[in-house]
C-alpha positions in Angstrom: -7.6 6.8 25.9 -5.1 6.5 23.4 -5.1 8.1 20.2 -4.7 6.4 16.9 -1.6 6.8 14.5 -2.1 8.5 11.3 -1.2 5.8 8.6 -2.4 8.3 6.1 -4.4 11.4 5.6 -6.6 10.2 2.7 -8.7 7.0 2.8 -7.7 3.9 0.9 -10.1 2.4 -1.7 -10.0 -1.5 -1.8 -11.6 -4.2 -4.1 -13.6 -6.6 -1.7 -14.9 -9.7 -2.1 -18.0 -10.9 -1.0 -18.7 -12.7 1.6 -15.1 -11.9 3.3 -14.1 -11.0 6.3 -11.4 -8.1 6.7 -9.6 -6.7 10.0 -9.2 -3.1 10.1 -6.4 -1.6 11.8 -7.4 0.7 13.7 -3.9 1.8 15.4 -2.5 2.9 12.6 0.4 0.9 13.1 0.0 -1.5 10.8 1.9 -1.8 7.6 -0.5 -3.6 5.8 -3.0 -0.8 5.7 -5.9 -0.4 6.0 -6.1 -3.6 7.5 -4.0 -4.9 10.4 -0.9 -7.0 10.9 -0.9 -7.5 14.4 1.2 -4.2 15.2 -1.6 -3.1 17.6 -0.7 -6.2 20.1 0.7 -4.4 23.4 -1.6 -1.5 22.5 -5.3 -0.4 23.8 -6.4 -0.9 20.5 -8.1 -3.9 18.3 -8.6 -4.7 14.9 -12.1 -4.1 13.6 -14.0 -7.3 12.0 -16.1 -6.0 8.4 -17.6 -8.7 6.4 -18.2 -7.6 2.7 -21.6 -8.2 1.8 -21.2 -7.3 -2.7 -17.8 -7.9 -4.2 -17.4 -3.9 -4.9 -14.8 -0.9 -4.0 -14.8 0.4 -0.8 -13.2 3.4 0.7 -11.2 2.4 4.0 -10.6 5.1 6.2 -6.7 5.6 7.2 -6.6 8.5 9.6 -8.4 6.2 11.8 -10.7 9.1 13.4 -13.7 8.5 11.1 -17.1 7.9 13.0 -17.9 5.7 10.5 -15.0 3.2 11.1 -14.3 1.5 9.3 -14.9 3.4 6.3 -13.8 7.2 5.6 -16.3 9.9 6.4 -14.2 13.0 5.5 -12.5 13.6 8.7 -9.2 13.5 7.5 -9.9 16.8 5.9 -10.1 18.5 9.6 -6.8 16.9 11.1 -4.0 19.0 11.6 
């Protein structure tokens, strides 16, 4: 499988809105991160669909490994 590009090594935090849906890059290619621009088309990967549920901040992961897609867990720390 192919691995992700590493938009950034730190996560993102982001305003939401409740009750809206946001797409998740998850290729790293986009440059509208953390969310996707269509860069991944071609690619083996897809855009991940998260509907807020609270208008609140969120903390989007960008080094696209986190198990906890798509929201950052701390793995960038361990990337090389």
């Amino acid at each position: 499988m192919d691995q992700p590009n590493i938009a950034q090594k730190a996560p993102m935090v982001v305003n939401v809105e409740a009750g809206k849906t946001y797409w998740w890059c998850a290729c790293g290619r986009s440059k509208n991160q953390p969310f996707c621009d269509g860069s991944h088309k071609g690619s083996s990967f897809s855009p991940m669909e998260w509907k807020a549920t609270a208008s609140e901040q969120q903390w989007f992961c960008c080094c696209k490994h986190s198990a906890k897609k798509p929201f950052c867990d701390g793995t960038h720390k361990r990337l090389a």
